[in-house]
C-alpha positions in Angstrom: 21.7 51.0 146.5 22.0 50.0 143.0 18.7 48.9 141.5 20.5 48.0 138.1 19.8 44.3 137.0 22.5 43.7 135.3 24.9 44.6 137.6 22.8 42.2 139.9 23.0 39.5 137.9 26.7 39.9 137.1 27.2 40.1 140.7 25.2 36.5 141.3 26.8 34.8 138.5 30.7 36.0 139.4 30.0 35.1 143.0 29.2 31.4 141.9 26.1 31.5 140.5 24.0 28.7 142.5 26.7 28.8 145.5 25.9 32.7 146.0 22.4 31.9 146.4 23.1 29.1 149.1 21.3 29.4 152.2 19.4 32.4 151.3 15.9 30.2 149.2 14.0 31.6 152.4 14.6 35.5 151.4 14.7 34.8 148.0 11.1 32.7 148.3 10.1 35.8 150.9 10.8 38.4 148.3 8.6 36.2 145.4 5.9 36.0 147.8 6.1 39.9 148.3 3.7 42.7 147.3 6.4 43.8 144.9 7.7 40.3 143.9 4.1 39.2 142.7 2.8 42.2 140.7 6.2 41.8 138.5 5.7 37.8 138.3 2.0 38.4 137.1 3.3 41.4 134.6 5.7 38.3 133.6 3.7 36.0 133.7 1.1 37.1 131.1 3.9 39.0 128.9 3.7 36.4 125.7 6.5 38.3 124.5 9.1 38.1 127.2 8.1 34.2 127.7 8.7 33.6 123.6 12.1 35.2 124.4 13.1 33.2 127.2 12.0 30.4 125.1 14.5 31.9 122.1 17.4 32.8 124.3 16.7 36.0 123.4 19.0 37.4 126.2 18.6 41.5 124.5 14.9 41.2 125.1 14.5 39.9 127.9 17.2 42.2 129.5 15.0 45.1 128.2 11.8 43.6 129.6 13.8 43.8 132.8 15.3 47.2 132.3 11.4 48.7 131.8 10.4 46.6 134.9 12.8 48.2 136.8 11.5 51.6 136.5 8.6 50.8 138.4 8.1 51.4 141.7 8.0 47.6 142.5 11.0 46.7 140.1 13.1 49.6 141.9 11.9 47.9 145.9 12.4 44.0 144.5 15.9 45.2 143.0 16.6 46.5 146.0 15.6 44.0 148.2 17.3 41.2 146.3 20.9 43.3 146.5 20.5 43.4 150.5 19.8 40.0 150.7 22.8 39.0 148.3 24.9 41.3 150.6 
């Protein structure tokens, strides 16, 4: 199971972007609302950093902020989770 972001996201956005989410809010609002899904929004959350780069458009940093989320243990089992559910 591939826990790589990118490929997630390239993944979402080929498959339609907003259509390849249809019908699966519920898992995706399950998976927020998870252990794993609320330790990384809280690490977000308070990251000054990554929100100034949203705010830039600074898609290279926040693809690394991603990247180092990822190695977590939580990143890893929310990466995870969100490729089943896009299955």
């Amino acid at each position: 199971m591939s826990t790589d972001l990118s490929s997630l996201l390239n993944a979402l956005m080929a498959s339609g972007g907003r259509e390849a989410i249809a019908g699966k809010e519920a898992g995706l609002k399950k998976l927020a609302e998870s252990g794993a899904g609320m330790k990384i929004g809280r690490e977000l959350g308070g990251d000054e950093a990554f929100k100034s780069a949203l705010e830039r458009g600074d898609t290279e940093a926040v693809r690394k902020r991603l990247a180092e989320l990822l190695k977590t243990k939580e990143g890893a089992q929310l990466a995870q989770s969100l490729s089943e559910l896009m299955k």
